[in-house]
N, C-alpha and C positions, 0 to 999 in steps of 0.2 A: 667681912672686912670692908669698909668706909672708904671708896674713892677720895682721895685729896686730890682736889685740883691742882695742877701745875702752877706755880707762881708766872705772873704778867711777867711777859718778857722786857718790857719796855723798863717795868720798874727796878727790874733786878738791875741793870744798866745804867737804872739811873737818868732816862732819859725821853723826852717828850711823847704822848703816842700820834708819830705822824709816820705817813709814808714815806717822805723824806728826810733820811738822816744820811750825814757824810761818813761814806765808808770809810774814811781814814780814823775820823774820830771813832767811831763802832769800833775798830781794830785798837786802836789805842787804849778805849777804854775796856773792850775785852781782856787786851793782855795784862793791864794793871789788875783786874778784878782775879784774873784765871793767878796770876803773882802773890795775889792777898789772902786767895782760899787755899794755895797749890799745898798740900800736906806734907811736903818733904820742906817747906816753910816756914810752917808752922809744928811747933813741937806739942800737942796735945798732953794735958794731963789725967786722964781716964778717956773709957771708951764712949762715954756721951762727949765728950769734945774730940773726939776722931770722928762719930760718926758725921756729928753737926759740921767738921769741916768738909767730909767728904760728898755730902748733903750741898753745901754750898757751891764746889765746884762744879758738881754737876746740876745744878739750877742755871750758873754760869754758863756751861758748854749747851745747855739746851737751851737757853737765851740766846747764845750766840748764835746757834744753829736756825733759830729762827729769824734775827733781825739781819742775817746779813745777807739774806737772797730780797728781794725787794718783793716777789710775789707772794712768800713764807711771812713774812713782816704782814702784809697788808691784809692776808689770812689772819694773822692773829690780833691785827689792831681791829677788825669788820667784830669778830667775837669778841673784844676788850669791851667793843664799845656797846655789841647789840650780841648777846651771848643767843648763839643758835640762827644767827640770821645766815649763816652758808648754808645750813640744811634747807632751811624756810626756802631756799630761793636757787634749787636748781635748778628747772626747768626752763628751759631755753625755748627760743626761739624755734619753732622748723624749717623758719627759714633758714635762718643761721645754720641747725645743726645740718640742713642740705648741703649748703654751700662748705662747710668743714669736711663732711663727705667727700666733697668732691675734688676740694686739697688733701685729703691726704692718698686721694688718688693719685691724683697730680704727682704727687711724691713718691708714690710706688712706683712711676710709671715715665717719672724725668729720665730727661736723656742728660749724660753727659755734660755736653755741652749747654743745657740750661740749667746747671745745677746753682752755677753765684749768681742766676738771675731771682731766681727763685728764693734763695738764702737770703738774699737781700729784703726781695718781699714779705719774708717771713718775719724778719726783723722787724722790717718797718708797721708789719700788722700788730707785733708785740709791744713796739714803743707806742703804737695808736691806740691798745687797750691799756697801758700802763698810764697815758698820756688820758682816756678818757674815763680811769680809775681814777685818777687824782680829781677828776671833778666834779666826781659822784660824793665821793669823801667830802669835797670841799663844800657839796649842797648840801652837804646832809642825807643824799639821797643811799643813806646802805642798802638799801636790798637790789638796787641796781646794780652799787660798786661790786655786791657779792654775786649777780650775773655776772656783772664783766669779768671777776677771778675764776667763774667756771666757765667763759666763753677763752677766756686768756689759755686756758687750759689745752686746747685742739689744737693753738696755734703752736704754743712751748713742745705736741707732742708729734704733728708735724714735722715743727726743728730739730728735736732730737732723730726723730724716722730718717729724716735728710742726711743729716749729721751721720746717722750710723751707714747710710748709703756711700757715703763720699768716702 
């Protein structure tokens, strides 16, 4: 059996491949798309037009489920545009992965009382990688944008670690 690739999420949508799209528009244009394929909508005349609908809305929902996390999106526009360059380019820093270490220590091991100090920093290291994806993207430089999606990664699992703390 023949792997078929997943269809471009961007295309299915209908829409630019950039990192920044307006989540309102993505939600609007989701639910007119998820309206146009929904099969209780559409009355099918044989079973290659049921299966073709049902085929569509779930290209739909698995579009959706990509463009509408901003680090899932930028996952998928890094392989739209340079297919394989997230494999190519994990290997991180040791500096870096020390100091990740040594946050998520940090995180095992907050107290209480510095938990919204810490939450904050977390954030603000997430908008700092999100903030210094956008300008890897914007050089052209992929294989870096595609570290920064797997350095972005320690910090998002940090914040969840936290998160499940609190």
């Amino acid at each position: 059996m023949t792997h078929v690739p997943a269809p471009d999420p961007f295309t299915v949508f209908g829409v630019p491949r950039t990192l920044d799209l307006d989540a309102r528009e993505l939600e609007r244009r989701y639910l007119r798309l998820s309206r146009e394929c929904h099969p209780d909508h559409l009355r099918a005349q044989d079973a290659n037009d049921c299966l073709a609908v049902l085929q569509r809305a779930a290209e739909v929902n698995d579009a959706w489920k990509t463009l509408r996390d901003p680090w899932t999106r930028a996952k998928a526009l890094l392989e739209a545009e340079s297919p394989g360059v997230l494999d190519a380019n994990k290997k991180l820093d040791p500096a870096f992965l020390a100091d990740a270490l040594e946050l998520a220590e940090e995180v095992a091991f907050v107290r209480p009382d510095h938990v919204v100090a810490l939450r904050a920093r977390l954030q603000q290291a997430l908008d700092a990688d999100f903030a210094a994806l956008r300008a890897d993207v914007g050089r052209g430089d992929l294989p870096a944008a595609a570290r920064r999606v797997h350095g972005a990664h320690y910090h998002k699992k940090a914040l969840a670690d936290l998160e499940h703390k609190a």
